[in-house]
VMD Tcl script that builds the backbone (N, CA, C; Angstrom):
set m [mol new atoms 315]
animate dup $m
set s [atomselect $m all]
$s set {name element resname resid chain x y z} {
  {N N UNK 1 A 8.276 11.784 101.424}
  {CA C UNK 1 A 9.168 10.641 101.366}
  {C C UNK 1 A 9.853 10.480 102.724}
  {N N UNK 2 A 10.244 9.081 103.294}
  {CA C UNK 2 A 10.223 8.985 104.800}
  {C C UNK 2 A 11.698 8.642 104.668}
  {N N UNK 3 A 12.596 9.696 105.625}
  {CA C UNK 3 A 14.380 9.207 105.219}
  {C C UNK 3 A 14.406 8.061 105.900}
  {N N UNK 4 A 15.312 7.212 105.235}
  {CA C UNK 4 A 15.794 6.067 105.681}
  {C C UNK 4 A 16.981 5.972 106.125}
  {N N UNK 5 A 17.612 6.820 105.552}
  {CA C UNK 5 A 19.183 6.527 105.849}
  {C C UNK 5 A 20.410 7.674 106.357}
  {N N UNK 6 A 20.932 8.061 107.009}
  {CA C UNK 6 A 22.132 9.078 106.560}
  {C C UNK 6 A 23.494 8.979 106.734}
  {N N UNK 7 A 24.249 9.259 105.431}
  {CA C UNK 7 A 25.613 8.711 105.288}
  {C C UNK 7 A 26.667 9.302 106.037}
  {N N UNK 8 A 28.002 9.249 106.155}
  {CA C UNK 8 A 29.001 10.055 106.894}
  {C C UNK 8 A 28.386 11.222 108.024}
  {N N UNK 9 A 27.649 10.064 109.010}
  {CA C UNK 9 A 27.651 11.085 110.171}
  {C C UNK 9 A 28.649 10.506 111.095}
  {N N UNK 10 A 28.754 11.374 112.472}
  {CA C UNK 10 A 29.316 11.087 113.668}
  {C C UNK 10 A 28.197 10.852 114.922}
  {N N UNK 11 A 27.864 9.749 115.270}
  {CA C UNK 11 A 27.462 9.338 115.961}
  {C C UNK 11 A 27.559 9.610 117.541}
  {N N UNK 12 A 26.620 9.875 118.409}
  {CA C UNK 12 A 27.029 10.101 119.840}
  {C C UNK 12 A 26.373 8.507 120.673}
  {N N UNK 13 A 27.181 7.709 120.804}
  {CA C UNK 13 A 26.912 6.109 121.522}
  {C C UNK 13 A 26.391 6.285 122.451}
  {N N UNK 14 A 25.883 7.497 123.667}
  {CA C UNK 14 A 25.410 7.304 124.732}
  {C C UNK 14 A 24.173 7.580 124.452}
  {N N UNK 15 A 22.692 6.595 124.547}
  {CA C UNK 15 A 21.605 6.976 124.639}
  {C C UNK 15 A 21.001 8.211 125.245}
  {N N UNK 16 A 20.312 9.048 124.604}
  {CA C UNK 16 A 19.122 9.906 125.378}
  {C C UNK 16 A 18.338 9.192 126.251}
  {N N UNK 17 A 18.053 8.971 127.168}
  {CA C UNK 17 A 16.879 8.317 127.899}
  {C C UNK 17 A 15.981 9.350 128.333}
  {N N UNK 18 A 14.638 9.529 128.618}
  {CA C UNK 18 A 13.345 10.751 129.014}
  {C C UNK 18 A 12.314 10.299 129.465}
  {N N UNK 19 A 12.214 10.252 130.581}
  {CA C UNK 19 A 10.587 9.769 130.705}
  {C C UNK 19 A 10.701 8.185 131.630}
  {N N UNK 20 A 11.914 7.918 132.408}
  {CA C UNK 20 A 12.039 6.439 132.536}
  {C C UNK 20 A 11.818 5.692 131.337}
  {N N UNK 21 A 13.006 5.969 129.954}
  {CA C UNK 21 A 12.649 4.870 129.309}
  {C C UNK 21 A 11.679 5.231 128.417}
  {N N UNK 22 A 10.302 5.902 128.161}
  {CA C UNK 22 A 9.733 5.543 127.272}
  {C C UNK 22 A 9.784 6.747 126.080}
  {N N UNK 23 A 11.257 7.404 126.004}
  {CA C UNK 23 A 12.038 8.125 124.747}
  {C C UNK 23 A 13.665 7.706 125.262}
  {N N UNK 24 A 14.214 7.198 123.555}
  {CA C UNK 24 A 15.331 6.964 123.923}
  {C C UNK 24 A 15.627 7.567 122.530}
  {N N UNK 25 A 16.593 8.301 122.666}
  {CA C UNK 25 A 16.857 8.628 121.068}
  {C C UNK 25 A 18.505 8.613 120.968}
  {N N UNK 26 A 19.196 8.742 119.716}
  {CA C UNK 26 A 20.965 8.692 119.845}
  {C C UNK 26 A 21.256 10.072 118.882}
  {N N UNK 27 A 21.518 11.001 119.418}
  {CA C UNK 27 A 22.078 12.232 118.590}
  {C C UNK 27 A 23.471 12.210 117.640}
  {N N UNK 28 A 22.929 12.825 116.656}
  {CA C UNK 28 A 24.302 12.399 115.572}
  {C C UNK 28 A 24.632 13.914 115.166}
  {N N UNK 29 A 25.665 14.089 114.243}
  {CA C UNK 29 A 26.124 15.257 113.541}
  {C C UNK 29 A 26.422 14.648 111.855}
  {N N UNK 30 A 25.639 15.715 110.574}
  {CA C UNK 30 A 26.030 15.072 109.290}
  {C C UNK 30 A 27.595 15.987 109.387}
  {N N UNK 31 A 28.251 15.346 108.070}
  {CA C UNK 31 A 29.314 16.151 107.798}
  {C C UNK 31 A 29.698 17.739 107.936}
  {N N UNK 32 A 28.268 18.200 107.346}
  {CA C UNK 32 A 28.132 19.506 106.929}
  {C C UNK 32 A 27.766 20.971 108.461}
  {N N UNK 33 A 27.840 19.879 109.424}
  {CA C UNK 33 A 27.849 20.620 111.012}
  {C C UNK 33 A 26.610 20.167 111.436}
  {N N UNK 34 A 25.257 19.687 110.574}
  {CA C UNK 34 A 23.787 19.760 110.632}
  {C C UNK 34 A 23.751 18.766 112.230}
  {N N UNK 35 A 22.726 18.699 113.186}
  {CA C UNK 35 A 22.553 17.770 114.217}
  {C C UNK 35 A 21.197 17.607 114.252}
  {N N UNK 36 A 20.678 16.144 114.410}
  {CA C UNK 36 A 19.809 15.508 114.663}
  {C C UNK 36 A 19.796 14.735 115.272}
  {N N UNK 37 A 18.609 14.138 115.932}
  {CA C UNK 37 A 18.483 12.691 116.827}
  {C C UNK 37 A 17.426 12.110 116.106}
  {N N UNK 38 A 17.426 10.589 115.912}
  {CA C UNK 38 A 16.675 9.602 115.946}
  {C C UNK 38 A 16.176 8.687 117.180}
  {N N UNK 39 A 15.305 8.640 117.581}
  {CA C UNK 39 A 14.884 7.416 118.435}
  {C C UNK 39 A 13.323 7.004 118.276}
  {N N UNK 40 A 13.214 6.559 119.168}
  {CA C UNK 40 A 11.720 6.010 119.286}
  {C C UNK 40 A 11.155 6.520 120.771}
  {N N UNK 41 A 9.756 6.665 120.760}
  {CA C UNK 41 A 8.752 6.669 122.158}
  {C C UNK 41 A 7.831 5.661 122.252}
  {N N UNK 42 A 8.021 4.792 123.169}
  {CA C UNK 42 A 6.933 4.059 123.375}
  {C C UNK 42 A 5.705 4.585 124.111}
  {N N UNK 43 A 4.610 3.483 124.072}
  {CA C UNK 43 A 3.491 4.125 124.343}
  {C C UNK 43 A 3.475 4.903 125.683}
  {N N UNK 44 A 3.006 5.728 125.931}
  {CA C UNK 44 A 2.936 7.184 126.187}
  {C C UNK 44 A 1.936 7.679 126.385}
  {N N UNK 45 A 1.788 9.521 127.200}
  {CA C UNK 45 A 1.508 10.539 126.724}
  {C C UNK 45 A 2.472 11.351 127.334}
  {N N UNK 46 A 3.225 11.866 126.904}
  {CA C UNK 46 A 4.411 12.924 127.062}
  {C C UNK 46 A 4.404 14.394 126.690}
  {N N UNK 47 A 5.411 15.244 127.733}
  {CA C UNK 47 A 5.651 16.735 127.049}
  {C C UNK 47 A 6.792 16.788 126.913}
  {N N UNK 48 A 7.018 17.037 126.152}
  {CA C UNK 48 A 8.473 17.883 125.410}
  {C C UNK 48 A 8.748 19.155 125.372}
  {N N UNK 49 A 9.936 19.529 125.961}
  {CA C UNK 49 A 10.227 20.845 126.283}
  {C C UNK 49 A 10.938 21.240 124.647}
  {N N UNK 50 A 11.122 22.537 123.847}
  {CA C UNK 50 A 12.389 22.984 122.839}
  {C C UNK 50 A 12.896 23.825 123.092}
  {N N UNK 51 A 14.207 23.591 123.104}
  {CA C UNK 51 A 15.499 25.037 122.823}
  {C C UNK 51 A 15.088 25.099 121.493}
  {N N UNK 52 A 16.045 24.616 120.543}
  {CA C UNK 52 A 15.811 24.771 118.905}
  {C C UNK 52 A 14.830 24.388 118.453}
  {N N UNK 53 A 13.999 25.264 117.259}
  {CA C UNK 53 A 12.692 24.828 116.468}
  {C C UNK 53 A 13.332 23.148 116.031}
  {N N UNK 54 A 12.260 22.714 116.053}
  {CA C UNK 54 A 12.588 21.423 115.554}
  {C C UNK 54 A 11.509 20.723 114.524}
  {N N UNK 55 A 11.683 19.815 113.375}
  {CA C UNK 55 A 11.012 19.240 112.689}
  {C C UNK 55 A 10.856 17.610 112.951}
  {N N UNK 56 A 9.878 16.947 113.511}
  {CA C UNK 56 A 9.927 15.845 114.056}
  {C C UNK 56 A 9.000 15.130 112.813}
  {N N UNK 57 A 9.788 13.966 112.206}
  {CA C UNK 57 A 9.512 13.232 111.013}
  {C C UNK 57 A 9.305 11.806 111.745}
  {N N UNK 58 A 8.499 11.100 111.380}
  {CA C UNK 58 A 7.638 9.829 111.636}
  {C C UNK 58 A 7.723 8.632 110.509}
  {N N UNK 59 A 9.124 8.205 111.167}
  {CA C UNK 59 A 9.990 7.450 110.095}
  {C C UNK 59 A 9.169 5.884 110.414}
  {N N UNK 60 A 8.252 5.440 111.681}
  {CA C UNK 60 A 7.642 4.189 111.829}
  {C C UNK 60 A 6.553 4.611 113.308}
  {N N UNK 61 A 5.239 3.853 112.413}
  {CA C UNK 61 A 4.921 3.696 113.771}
  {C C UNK 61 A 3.617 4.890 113.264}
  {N N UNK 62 A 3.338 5.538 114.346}
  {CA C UNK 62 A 2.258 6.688 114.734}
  {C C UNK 62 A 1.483 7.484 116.107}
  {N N UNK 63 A 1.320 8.422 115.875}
  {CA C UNK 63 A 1.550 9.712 116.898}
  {C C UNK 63 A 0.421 10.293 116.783}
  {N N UNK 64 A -0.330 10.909 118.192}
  {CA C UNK 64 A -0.924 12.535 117.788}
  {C C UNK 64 A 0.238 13.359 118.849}
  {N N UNK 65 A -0.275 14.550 118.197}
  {CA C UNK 65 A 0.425 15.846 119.222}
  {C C UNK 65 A -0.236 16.888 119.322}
  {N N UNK 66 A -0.096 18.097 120.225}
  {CA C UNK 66 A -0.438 19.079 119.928}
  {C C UNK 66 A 0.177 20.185 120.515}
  {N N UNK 67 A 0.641 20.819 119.876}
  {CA C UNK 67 A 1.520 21.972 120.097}
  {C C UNK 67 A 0.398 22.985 121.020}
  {N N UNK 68 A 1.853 23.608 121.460}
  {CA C UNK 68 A 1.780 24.836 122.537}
  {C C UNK 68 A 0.693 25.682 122.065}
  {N N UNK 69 A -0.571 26.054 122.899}
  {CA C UNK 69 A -1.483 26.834 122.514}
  {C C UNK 69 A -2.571 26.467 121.558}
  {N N UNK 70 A -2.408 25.275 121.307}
  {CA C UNK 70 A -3.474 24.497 120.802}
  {C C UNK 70 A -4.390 23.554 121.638}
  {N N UNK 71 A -5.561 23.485 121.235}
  {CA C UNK 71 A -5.805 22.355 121.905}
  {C C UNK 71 A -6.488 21.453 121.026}
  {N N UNK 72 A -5.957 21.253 120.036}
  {CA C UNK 72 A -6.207 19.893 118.708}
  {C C UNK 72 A -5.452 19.169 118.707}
  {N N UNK 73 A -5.586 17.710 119.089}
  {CA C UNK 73 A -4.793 16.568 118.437}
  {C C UNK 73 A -5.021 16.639 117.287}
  {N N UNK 74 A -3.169 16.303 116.918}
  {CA C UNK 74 A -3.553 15.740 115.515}
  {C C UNK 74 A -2.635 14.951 114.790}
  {N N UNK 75 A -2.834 13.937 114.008}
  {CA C UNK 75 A -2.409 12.302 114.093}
  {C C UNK 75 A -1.602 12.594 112.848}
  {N N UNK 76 A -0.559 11.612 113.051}
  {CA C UNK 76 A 0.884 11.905 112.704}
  {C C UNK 76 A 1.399 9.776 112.503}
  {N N UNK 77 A 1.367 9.900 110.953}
  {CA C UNK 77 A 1.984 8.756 111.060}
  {C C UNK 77 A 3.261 8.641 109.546}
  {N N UNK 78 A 3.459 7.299 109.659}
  {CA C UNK 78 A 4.780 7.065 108.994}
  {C C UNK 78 A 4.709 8.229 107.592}
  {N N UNK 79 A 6.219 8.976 107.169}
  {CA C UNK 79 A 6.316 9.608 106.159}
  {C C UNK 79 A 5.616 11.290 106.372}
  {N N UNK 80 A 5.252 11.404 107.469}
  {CA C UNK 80 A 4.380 12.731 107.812}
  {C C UNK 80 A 5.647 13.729 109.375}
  {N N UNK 81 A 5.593 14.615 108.453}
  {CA C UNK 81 A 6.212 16.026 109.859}
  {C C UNK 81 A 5.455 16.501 110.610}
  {N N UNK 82 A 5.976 17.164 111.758}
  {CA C UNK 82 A 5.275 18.716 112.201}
  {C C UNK 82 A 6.673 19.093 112.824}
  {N N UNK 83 A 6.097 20.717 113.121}
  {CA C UNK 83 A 7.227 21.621 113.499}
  {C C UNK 83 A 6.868 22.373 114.310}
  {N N UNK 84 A 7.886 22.291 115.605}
  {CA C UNK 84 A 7.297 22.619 116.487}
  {C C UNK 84 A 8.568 24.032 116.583}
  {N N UNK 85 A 8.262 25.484 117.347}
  {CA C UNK 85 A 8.695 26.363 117.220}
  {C C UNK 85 A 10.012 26.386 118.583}
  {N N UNK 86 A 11.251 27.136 118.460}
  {CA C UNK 86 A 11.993 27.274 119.402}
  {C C UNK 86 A 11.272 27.265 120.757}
  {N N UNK 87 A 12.083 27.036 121.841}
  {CA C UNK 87 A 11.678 27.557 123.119}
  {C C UNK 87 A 10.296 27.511 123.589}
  {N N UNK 88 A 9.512 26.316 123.237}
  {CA C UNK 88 A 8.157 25.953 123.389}
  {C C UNK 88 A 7.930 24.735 123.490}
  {N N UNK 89 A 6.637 23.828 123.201}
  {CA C UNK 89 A 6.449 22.559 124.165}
  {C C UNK 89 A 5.500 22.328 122.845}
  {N N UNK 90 A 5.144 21.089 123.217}
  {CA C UNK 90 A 4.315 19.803 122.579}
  {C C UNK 90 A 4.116 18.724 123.336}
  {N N UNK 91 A 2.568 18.059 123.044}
  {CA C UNK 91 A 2.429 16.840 123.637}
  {C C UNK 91 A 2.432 15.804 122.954}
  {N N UNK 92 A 2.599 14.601 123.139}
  {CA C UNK 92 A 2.517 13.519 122.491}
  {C C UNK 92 A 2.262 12.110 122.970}
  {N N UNK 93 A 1.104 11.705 122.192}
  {CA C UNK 93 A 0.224 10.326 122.392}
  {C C UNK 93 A 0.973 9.147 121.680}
  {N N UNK 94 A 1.233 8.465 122.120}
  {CA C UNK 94 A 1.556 7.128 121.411}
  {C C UNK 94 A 0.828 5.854 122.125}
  {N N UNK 95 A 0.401 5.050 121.376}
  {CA C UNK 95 A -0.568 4.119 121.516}
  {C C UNK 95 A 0.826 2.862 121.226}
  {N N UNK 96 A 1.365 2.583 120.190}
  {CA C UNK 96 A 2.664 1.729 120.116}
  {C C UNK 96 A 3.375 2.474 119.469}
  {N N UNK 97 A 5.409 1.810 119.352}
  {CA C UNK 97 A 5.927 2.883 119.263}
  {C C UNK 97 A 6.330 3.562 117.761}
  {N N UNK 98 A 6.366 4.994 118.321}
  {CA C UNK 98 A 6.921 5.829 117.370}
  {C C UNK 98 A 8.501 6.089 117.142}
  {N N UNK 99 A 8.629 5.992 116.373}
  {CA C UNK 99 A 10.041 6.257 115.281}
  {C C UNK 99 A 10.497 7.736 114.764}
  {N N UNK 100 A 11.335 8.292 115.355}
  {CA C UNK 100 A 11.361 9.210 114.970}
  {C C UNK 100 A 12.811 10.135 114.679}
  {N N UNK 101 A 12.745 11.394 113.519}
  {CA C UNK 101 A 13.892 11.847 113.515}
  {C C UNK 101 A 13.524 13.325 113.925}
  {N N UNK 102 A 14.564 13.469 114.713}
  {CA C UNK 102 A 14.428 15.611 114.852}
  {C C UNK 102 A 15.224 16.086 114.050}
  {N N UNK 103 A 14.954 16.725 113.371}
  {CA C UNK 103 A 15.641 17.404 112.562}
  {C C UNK 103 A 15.707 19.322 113.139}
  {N N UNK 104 A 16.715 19.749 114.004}
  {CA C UNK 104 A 16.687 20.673 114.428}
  {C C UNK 104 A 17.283 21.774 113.495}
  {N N UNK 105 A 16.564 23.062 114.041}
  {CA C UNK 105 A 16.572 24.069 112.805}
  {C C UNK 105 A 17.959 24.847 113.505}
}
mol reanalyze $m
mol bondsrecalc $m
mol representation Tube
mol addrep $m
């Protein structure tokens, strides 16, 4: 099921920007201390660095990626995760843009 919504957070107003522009995401906090970002990547092929494991959910749109030490794409669209491990990397293809939430561990 693809979240749509989340209630009583605190919002951070200054955009993420990465890449000139083609990741912009806005980091929030829920009540309960939890932090995530939402944004989008336009078309692309990008690496992403992680501090925290993170769960990247594909709220619009569609993706491949492939994590650190792999060498399989693999396609990622609306309502679908992957999880990528602390302190490690991922790539990512976007053809048009992707929608997305991190949900950090």
């Amino acid at each position: 099921m693809t979240t749509t919504q989340f209630d009583n957070v605190t919002l951070t107003t200054k955009a993420n920007v990465y890449f000139d522009g083609k990741c912009v995401s806005h980091s929030f906090t829920l009540a309960d201390g939890t932090k995530k970002s939402v944004g989008v990547v336009l078309a692309s092929s990008l690496s992403f660095g992680t501090g925290a494991a993170e769960i990247m959910e594909c709220v619009g749109g569609c993706c491949e990626y492939m994590l650190a030490g792999s060498d399989a794409w693999v396609a990622q669209a609306e309502g679908d995760s992957f999880s990528v491990p602390a302190n490690s990397k991922f790539d990512i293809r976007v053809a048009e843009a992707y929608h997305y939430i991190c949900h950090y561990a």
